[in-house]
Structures are given as C-alpha cells and as structure tokens.
N, C-alpha and C positions, 0 to 999 in steps of 0.2 A: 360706556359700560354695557348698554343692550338693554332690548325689555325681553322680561322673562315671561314666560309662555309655556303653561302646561298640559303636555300630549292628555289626550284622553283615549283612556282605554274603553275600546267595545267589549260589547256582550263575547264570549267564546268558552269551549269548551265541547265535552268533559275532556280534562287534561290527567293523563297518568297522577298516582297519586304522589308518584315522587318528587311532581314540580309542586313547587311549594306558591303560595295565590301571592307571595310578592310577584314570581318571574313569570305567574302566568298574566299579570296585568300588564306587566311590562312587555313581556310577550305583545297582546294586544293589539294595544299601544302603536306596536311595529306594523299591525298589521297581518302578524302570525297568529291565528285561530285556533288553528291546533298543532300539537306536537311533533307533525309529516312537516306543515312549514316552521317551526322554529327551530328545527334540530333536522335539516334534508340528510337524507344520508347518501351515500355514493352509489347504491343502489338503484336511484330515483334520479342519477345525472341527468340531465340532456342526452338524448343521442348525436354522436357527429352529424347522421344523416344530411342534415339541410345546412350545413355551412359549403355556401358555394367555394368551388375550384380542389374541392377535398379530392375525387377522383383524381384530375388532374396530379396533386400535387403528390399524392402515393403513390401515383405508376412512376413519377420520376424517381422520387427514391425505393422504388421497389427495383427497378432496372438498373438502379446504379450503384445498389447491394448485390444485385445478380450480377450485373458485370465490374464487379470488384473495382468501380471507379472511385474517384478521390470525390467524398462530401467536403465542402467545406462549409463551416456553420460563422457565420460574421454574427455578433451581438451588438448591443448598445450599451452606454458608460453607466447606466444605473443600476438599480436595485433588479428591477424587471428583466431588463434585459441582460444584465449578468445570468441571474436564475433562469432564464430560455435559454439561453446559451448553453448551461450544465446540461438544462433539463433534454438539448437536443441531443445533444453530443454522448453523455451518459445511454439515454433512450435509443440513438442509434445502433453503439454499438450491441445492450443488449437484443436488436432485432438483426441481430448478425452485422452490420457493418465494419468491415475491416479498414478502411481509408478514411477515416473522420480526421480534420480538426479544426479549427476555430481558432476566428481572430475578433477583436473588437479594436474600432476605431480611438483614437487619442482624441481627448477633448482639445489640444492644443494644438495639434499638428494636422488632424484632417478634419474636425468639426464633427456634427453629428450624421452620423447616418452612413450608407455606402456613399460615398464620394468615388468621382472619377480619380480623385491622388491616390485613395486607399485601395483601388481597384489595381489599380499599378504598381503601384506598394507588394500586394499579394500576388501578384503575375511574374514580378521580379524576383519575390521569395520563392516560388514555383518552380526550378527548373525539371527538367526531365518529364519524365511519364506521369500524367496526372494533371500536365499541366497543355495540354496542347487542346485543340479544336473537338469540343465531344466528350472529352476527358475529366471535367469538372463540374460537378455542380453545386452551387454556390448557395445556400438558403439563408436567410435572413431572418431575423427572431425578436420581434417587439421595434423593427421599422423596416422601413424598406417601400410603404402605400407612398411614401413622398419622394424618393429619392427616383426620378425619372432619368439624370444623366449617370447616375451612378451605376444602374441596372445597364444603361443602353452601352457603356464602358465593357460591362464584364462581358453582355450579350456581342459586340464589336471582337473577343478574344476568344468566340465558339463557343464561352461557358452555358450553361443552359444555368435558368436562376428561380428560385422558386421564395417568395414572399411571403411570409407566417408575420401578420402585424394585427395591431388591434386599434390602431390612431384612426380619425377621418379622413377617407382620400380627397384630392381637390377636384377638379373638374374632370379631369382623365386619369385614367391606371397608368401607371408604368407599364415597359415592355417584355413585363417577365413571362417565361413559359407558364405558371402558375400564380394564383394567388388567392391568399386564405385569408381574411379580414373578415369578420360578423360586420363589419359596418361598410361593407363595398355596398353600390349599386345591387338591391336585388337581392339581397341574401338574405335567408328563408330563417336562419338559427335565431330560435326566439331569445337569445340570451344577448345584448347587445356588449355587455360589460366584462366580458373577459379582459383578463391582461395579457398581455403579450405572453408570458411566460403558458399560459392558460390555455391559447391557443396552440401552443407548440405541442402540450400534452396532449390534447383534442386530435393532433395530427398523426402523434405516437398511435392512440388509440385505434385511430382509421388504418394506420400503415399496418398495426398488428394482426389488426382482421383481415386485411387485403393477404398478408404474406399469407397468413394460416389459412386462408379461401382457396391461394394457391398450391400447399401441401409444400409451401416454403419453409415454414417454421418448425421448429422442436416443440409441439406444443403442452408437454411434461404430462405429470397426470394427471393437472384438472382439466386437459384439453385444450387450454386457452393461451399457452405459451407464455412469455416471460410475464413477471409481474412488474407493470408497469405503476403499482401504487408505491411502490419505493420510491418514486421519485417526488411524490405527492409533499414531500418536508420541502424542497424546492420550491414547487407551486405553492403552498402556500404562504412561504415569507415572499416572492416574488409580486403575489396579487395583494396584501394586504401592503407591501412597500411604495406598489403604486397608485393606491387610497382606490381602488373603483369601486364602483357602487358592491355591497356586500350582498347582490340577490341569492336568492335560494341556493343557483348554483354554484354561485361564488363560497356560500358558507358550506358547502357539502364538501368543496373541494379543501377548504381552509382546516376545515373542522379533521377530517384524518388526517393533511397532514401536521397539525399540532400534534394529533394522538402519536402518529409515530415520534417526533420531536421529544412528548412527555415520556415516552417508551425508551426512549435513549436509541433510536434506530436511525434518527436522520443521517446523512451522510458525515463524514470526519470533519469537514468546512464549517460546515451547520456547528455543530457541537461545541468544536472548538471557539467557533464568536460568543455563542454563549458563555464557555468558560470564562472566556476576559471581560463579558459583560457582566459577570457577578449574579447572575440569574439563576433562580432554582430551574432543573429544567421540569423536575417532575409538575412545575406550577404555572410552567412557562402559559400566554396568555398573546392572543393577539395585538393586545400592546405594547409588550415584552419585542417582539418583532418589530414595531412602526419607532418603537423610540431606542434601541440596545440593538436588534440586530441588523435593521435596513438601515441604520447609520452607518454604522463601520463600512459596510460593502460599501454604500455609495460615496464614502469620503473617497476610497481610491480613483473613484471614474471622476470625482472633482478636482481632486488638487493634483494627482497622479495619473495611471495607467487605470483603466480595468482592467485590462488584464492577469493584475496580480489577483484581482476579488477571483477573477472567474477559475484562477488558478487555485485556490482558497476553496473554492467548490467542486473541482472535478477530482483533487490527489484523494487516494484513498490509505494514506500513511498519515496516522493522527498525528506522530510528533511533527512532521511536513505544515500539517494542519495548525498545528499551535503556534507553530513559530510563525508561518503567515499572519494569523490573526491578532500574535501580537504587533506584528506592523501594522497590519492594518487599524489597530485598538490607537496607535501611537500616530498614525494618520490623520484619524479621527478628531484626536483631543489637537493637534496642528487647523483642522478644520472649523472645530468650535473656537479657537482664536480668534483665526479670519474672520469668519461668519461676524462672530461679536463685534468686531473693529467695524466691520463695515456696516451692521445695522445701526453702531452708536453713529459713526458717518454720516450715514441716511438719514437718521433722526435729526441728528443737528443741524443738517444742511434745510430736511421740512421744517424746523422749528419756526426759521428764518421768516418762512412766507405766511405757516398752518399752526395754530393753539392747539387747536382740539381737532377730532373728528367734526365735531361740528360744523367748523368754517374750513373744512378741507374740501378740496375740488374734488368733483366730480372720478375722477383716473386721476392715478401718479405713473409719474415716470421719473426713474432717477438713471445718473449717470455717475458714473466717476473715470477716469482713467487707472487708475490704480487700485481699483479692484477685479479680483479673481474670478473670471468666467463661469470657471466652476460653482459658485457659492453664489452666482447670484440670485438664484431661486432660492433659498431660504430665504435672502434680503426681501424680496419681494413678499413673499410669504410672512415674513414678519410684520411688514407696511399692511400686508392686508386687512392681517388679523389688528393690529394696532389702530388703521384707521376706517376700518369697513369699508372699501374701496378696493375696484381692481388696480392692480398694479403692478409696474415692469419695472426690472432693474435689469441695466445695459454693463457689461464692459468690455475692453478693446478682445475680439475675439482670439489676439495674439499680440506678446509687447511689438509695440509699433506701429503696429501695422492700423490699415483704415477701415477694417472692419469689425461690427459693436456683436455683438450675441448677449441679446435678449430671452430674459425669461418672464413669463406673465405667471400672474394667478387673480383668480377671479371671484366673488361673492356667488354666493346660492343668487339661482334665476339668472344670470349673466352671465351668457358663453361668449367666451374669452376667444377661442378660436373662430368663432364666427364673425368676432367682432374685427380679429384681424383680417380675413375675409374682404371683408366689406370697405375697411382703409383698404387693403391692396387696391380693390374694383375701382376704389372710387381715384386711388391715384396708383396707376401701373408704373411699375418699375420702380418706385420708393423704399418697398419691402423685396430685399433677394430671396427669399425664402422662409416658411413657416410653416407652424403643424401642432398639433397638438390634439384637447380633450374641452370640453365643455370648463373646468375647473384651472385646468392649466395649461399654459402653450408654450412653445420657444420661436423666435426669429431671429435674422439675421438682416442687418444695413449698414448702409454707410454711415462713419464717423457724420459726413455733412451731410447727411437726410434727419439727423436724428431733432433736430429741429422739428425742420418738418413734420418728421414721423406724428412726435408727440402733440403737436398740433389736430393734428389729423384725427388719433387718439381720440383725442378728448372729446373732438368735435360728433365723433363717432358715438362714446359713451352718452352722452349730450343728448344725441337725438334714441337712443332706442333704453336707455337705463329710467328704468319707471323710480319714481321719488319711495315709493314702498317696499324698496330693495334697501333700501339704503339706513335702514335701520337695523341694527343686528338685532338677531333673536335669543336669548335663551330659553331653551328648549327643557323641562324639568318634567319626570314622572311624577312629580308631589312629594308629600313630605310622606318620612317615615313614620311608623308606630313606635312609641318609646319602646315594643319587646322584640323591635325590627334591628334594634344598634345592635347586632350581633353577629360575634365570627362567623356562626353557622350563614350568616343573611350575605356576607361578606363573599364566603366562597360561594355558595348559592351564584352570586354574581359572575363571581371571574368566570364561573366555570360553564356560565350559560349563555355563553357567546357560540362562536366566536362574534366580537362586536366589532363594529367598524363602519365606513361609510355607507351610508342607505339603510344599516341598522344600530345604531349609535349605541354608543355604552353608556349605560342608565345611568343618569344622575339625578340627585333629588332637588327641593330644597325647602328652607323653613327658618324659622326664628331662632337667634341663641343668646346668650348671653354670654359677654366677654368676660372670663372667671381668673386670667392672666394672658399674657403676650409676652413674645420676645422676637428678637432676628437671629437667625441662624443664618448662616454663610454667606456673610453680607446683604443679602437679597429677601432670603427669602422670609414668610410670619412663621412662628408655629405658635398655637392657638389653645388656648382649654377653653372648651366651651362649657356651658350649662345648658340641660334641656328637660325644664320639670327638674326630676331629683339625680335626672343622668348628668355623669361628665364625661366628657368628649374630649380627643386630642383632634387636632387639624391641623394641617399646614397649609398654608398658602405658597405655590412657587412662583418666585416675583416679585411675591406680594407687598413688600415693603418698600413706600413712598416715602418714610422720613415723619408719617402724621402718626400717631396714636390711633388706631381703631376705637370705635366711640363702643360705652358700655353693652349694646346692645346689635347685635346685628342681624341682615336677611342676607343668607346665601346658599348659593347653590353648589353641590358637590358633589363627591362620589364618596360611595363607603367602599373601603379598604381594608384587608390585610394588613395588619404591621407587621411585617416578617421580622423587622430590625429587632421589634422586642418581643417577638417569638407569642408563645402561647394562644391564648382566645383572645389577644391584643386586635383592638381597629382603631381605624385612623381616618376621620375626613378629609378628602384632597377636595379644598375650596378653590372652584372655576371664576366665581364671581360673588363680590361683597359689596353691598351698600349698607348705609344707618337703617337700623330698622324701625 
C-alpha cells in the first residue's frame, strides 16, 4: 500500500489575490514562493547561451540553409522523439529551409537509435544530389549521445551529423560535427531536465538569432523573425510525455504550449488526437496529454512504425489529421490489449515465487518469449508501481532471433541507468548496449546472457539500494476544508499547473465514510462517501479486489471535475485506501 506522508507548506507570499490560499499552500509545498516560480512565464526562459556545442551546431544548419543542402532530421519511436522530430522539421523550414525530411527508425527492424542498418537504409533511399560527400546533414532529435557506430556510419558517407539529445552520454561522445545535450561533460545550462523535444526548440531558438545576426532572416515587424512559439503545442506534449522533471523551465515551456492547445491553435495532429480522445480541449490539462494524448502517439513507435505518429504531426490538412489519428486511436486500444495480457503474464508468473511486496526481491526481471518489444516498458512499469521495486521486462528484440531488448524503470533515489552502468563495468561484454534517465533506461543482450544479466542485476541493486527506498511513500497536501469540496477548488487545481514530475499534482487526504459502493466496468469502485454533513462521489480506478470496503475509510485523492455530469459536479479520484 505505502505510508502516507504529508508535504508541508512553508511560510510564502504576498501572492496576487487571485491565487486563492488553497494553491498558494500548495504552491509552497513545491517549493514555489511566489507567483514568478509557480506560474514562469516564457519571458523568464533560460537563455540558450550556455548549452555547450550550440555555436557549433548553428553554423551547420545555418550553412546548409545557405547552401540549399539536404537536412535530414532522423527521430526516435516515442512520444519525445516523434515531437523533436515535427518540432525540427516544421522549425526548419520556417527558418527558410528548403531540403528538410525525416526519418525515424523501426522498433522491429533497426532497434533504437541511428544504427549503422538505418544509416544505410537512408543512403540507399538517397540517390542523386543531396546525397553525395558534403551534401547531407544528418541531425538527430531526442538520441544520437549513444549511438557511436551509428554516427561513425553516416560520418564514413561524408555526411556531416549534428546531435540534439537530452539522455546521459557514457564514457566518450560520439564522432559528430556537433553536439547539444545539457547533460554532456561540461555544460554550463543550468536546466539539466529538458527533453529531447526541448532541446531541439532551444536550437531553433539559437539558429533564429544566428540567421537574423546575419541579416539572413525576414525578420517581419517585430524584428524577431518567424514565431517560433507555434510550435510550443509540440514541446509541450513531448516534455510532459516523457515524465522529466517539471522545473521552472520545464513549466514555462508546458504552460504556453497548453494555452495554445486550449486556444484551439495547436497543429491539425495535436487536435485531431484530442478529438478521438474525447477531451474538452478548452480544459485540456497536463494529464490530459500523459494519459489520452502521449498514448496514442507512442502506441505507433510500439506495435507499429512512428512514422505514421510523426506523419500525424507534421500534415497540415485536418481531415489527413483525423483519419491518421483514428488509426492511431485503433492502434492504441490494439496496445492496451497487449500491455494487459502481458502484465496479467508477469503477474502470474511473480505470483509463483513473490505474495506481496513485501517478500519480493530486491529487482525483477521478467522474460517471456512472446512478448512484444514494444510494450515492455509499461510491463515494467506496472511491476514497479505494483511492487516498489526496480524492474526490467525483456523480450526477443525480433521473432527469432537471439537478441532480448530490455526496458527498465526505477523507484525514487535509484538510478536505473547508473546501475546498469556498473553491471556493464563490473562484467564487460554481457550488456550490447544501454542508455537512458535516472527513472528509466533501455538495453540490449543476448537471449544466453540474460541469465546472467539478472544475476548480476540484483547483485548490483543488493549492494547500493538503501532499505529506505524500498518503502513507497504517499505523498498528501492534507485534508481539505468541508467549504474546499468545491467546483470553483476543483478548477482552481487543474488550472494551476501545469503539474507533473518534480511538481506533482496535489492530492489530499482524510477520513470518510462509506455511505454506498458499487463496481463499475468490471474493475473499477465508485464510492459515495460522507464527510461531516457533505456527500462525496469517488471512484477508485482498479480498485476493486472482490472484498467489500469496510464502513469507514482513510484515503488519499484528488478532487476533480466531473465533466460526465456536467454542472458544479466533483468527484474524488481515490490513489490509495485503507480501513480507517
């Protein structure tokens, strides 16, 4: 279940009087003081200035705008890196480029990242002019700090290559002309947490001031040439899709591009996922995006192509748009199939060894043969959250064949990537490759290492995972005031985000009483509670074990909107329930 744990808000203020003293505690709470940090605006960005290789990596596409060369922009099969993708490709050509386009790798056929198959892949699609010695260059958008033969491939064919990533490098850089990472050796940008997509913007930014320096640009009549905040609906489903931390400048960036999104301005892609996700958009909400729009995208990079996602994002004909995204919608629910089958899988198979969290091992590692490459970071993801434990789900990287692709996720305090790390060190050549994030990683072995592997694993977690990790926490701003149950307290919430990693979305909790129950859709409770003389509707998602909930409960939750039944309607979304 977890112990619950709740934040305390410090002393702050004076706050506008339009924040109401719930969000300014909550506020707090985060660490935000005043209304400059809880609300940054785009104003107050970072500047590019100090992200190392930014010079570098302008003058190449500034030169290869001038001389009418072929960009090509290669992306990655997720959420992130589809949105770098658009946001490159779109962002070039309004800084004049005429020779853009973009490819992203197959999760089935070349694995992750620039690979040397995929390099050749694209040299073969290449003929003629654009594709010879000088004639290309090649940029990379949310990876590329890992991929060392992949880059020395394209470099091997003349192309000049320039790196836009935001993962940890390993020991050495690749041998690109360029490279732009906030987390390289050395680099000065106080913001570590950008996401790939994040980055690419950041580069936009620098290239637009380089060209307008050089009397390059149409710079219209604010002086500043094209506006590059249109693409901002992009970066921000990209950065909250790939959970980073949600600093200042993270939320500065999220924060307009929701507004555009609410404004009905995002691109025809955008829009349209929303349509088949059934989402208001005027109310749309950074979780609106992590659970209805960065799903659909990355189902295509898992079961499918990205390619069609990043095709979904760059047409600018909405009915093109709709009918993508109804695939992609019909993708999706193909997706949450899989997923299901294979965490009921997972589960059944841990059953075997593990009861509870409790007497669960230190790391899991699961395998199956017959599960889908694509999907096994959710499985993982599910194991984690289910059993508070890091853990990896492997399977065969292609039918047949003998190599596994792993995906990790991690508990708070336990980097995942560093732990794979240190298994490589400790045994070279076991692990063909890996990368990732403090939270989450991917690798790649052999069918017969994986043995091994997870030995190794655990023996790893073993020695450096402190026993006070290993209790989950919930986290609660406290309980509310009975004249706090209220729509106005409700929106007050959604709308004072954006919330997300590093700045969580406020939940409470407190005592209630069970006043009725039922199951809805198999799974899930929904709940009338009692509190004092209020009544309360909740649901629980999951939440139903087969027991009666006892008259009395403590839990922790969120207050909500019910849009379903419209009006001044709220609803509590219950995270965690015990007897009270």
């Amino acid at each position: 279940m977890g112990k619950l744990r709740r934040r305390i808000a410090a002393e702050s203020g004076p706050w506008p009087t339009q924040i109401p003293p719930l969000l300014q505690r909550i506020y707090s709470a985060r660490g935000a003081m005043a209304i400059e940090q809880a609300r940054p605006k785009l104003a107050n960005l970072l500047s590019p200035d100090t992200l190392s290789g930014l010079d570098a990596a302008t003058a190449l596409l500034a030169d290869a705008i001038a001389d009418d060369r072929h960009i090509l922009v290669v992306g990655d099969f997720d959420c992130d890196g589809a949105t770098a993708c658009a946001v490159a490709v779109r962002g070039l050509r309004m800084l004049g480029a005429r020779r853009v386009s973009h490819a992203v790798p197959n999760r089935m056929i070349h694995g992750y990242g620039l690979s040397p198959a995929l390099v050749a892949e694209l040299a073969a699609m290449e003929p003629g002019p654009g594709s010879g010695p000088g004639e290309t260059l090649l940029v990379t958008v949310d990876h590329g700090i890992a991929c060392h033969a992949g880059i020395a491939a394209a470099k091997a064919l003349g192309w000049q290559v320039l790196v836009t990533d935001h993962h940890l490098p390993g020991d050495t850089l690749p041998p690109a002309d360029a490279i732009v990472d906030p987390n390289q050796p050395g680099d000065r940008f106080p913001s570590k947490v950008l996401a790939g997509v994040g980055v690419m913007f950041y580069v936009l930014l620098a290239l637009r001031r380089r060209l307008r320096d050089a009397g390059r640009l149409d710079t219209g009549v604010d002086g500043k040439g094209p506006d590059l905040t249109r693409l901002l609906d992009l970066v921000a489903v990209g950065t909250v899709a790939d959970l980073v931390p949600l600093d200042a400048n993270n939320r500065a960036l999220v924060a307009a591009g929701l507004r555009r999104l609410r404004a009905g301005q995002g691109c025809p892609g955008l829009r349209a996922l929303i349509e088949v996700a059934q989402r208001d958009p005027a109310r749309l909400s950074a979780s609106d995006i992590g659970f209805a729009i960065a799903p659909r995208l990355n189902a295509a990079g898992r079961l499918e192509d990205m390619a069609l996602g990043i095709e979904c994002l760059l047409t600018d004909d909405m009915d093109q748009a709709r009918g993508i995204a109804d695939t992609l919608n019909r993708i999706n629910t193909e997706r949450r199939a899989v997923q299901q089958q294979m965490t009921e899988e997972a589960e059944a198979a841990f059953a075997k060894v593990v009861l509870d969290a409790a007497s669960a091992p230190l790391a899991v590692c699961l395998f199956d043969p017959d599960w889908h490459p694509g999907v096994v970071g959710l499985v993982a993801s599910k194991m984690k959250e289910r059993l508070h434990r890091p853990a990896i789900a492997f399977a065969p990287a292609e039918p047949g064949g003998d190599m596994l692709r792993g995906s990790a996720r991690s508990i708070p305090g336990f980097h995942i990537r560093d732990a794979l790390a240190m298994v490589n060190a400790r045994n070279p050549g076991l692990i063909e490759r890996f990368g990732g994030h403090a939270m989450a990683a991917g690798l790649s072995l052999r069918a017969a290492s994986m043995e091994a592997f997870a030995l190794a694993f655990r023996d790893c977690v073993a020695a450096t995972l402190g026993e006070e990790l290993l209790q989950a926490e919930i986290l609660s701003d406290g309980e509310l005031a009975g004249n706090e149950f209220t729509r106005r307290s409700a929106d007050a919430l959604r709308d004072g985000g954006p919330w997300g990693q590093g700045f969580p979305e406020p939940q409470f909790d407190g005592e209630f009483e069970v006043l009725s129950w039922r199951v809805v859709g198999e799974r899930h409770l929904k709940l009338e509670l009692g509190h004092g003389a209020i009544r309360l509707n909740a649901i629980e998602f999951g939440g139903w074990t087969g027991q009666e909930p006892p008259a009395r409960v403590r839990i922790a939750y969120r207050l909500e909107a019910d849009d379903y039944r419209g009006g001044d309607a709220i609803q509590l979304v219950v995270v965690h329930r015990e007897a009270a």
